[in-house]
C-alpha positions as MATLAB code, in Angstrom:
seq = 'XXXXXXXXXXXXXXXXXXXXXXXXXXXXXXXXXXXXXXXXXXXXXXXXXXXXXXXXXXXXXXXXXXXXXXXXXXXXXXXXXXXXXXXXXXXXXXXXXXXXXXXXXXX';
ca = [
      19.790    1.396   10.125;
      17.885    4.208   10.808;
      14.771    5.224   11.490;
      13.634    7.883    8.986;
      14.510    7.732    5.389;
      17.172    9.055    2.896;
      16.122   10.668    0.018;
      16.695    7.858   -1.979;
      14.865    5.317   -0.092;
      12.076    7.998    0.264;
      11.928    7.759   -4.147;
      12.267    4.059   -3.864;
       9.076    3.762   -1.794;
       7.350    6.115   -3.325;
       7.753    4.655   -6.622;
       6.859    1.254   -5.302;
       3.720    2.681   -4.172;
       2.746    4.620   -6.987;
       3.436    1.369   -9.042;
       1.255   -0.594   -7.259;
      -1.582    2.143   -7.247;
      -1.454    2.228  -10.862;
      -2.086   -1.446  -10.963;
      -5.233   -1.227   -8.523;
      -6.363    1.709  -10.650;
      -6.207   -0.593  -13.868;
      -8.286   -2.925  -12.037;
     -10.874   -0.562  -11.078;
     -10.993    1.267  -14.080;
     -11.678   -2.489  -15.892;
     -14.116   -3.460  -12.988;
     -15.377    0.509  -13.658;
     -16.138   -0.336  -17.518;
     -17.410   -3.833  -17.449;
     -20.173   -2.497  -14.925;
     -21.110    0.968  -17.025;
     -21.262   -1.215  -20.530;
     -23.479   -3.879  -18.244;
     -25.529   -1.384  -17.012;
     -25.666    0.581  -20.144;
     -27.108   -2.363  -22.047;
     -29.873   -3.926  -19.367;
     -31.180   -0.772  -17.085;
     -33.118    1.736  -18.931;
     -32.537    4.105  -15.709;
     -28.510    4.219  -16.445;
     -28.942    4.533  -19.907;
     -30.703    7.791  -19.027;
     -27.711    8.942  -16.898;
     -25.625   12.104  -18.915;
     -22.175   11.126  -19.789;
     -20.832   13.396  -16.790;
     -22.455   10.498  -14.051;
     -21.449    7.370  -16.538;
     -17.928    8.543  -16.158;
     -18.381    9.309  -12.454;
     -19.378    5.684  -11.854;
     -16.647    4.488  -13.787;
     -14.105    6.665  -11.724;
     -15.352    5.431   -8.792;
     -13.602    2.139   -8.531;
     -10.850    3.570  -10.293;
     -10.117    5.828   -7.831;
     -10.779    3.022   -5.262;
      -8.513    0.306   -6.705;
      -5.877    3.435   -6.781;
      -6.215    4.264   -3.004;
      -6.966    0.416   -1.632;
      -3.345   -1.057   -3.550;
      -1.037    2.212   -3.079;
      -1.884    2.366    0.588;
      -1.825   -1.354    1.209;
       1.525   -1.466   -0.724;
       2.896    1.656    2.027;
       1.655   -0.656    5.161;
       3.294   -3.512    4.094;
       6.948   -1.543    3.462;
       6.312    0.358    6.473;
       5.680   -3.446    8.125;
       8.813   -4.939    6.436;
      11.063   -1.526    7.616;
       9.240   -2.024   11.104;
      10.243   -5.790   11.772;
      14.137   -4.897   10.191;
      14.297   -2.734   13.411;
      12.773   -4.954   15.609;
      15.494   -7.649   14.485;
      18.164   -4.592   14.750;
      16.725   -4.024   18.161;
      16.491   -7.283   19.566;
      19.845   -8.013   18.486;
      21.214   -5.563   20.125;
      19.726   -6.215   23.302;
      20.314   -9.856   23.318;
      24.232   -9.183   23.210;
      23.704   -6.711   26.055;
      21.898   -9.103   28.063;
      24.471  -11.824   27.484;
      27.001   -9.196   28.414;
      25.752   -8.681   31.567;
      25.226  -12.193   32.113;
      28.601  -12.944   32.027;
      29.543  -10.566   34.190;
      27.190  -11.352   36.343;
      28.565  -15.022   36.865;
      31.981  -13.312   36.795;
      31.110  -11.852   40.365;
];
């Protein structure tokens, strides 16, 4: 396997990412709502607030979720492609060391 990516896997992560980002997004855009409606209904300060800051509260965890799932979901594939070459690696290097072992005791 190789280090970088095709094309192809490049898409598949990506995808996987944005996926999960969406889903984080959902979750801040509900977390974003449920706080604007409580607000809206027991502090007279928010109530004030134009519509323009409402919405920029509710974007805020939005825009949160989005960033705190997508990027979590790229560290763990970059994790999970990181320990594949690790295994790769160490393979390899255990049958070299076992090579040389032999012929080692061969001597």
């Amino acid at each position: 396997m190789s280090k970088g990516l095709n094309q192809e896997e490049l898409n598949e992560v990506v995808n996987q990412s944005v996926n999960t980002a969406l889903k984080g997004g959902a979750i801040g855009l509900t977390v974003g709502a449920v706080a604007a409606v409580g607000l809206n209904r027991v502090w007279p300060w928010y109530r004030r607030l134009t519509p323009a800051l409402k919405s920029f509260s509710v974007m805020i965890p939005l825009i949160s979720g989005m960033m705190i799932w997508g990027e979590e979901e790229l560290i763990d594939i970059g994790a999970q492609k990181n320990k594949v070459l690790h295994d790769e690696t160490y393979a390899k290097r255990m049958e070299e060391f076992k090579r040389l072992d032999a012929e080692s005791k061969k001597e």
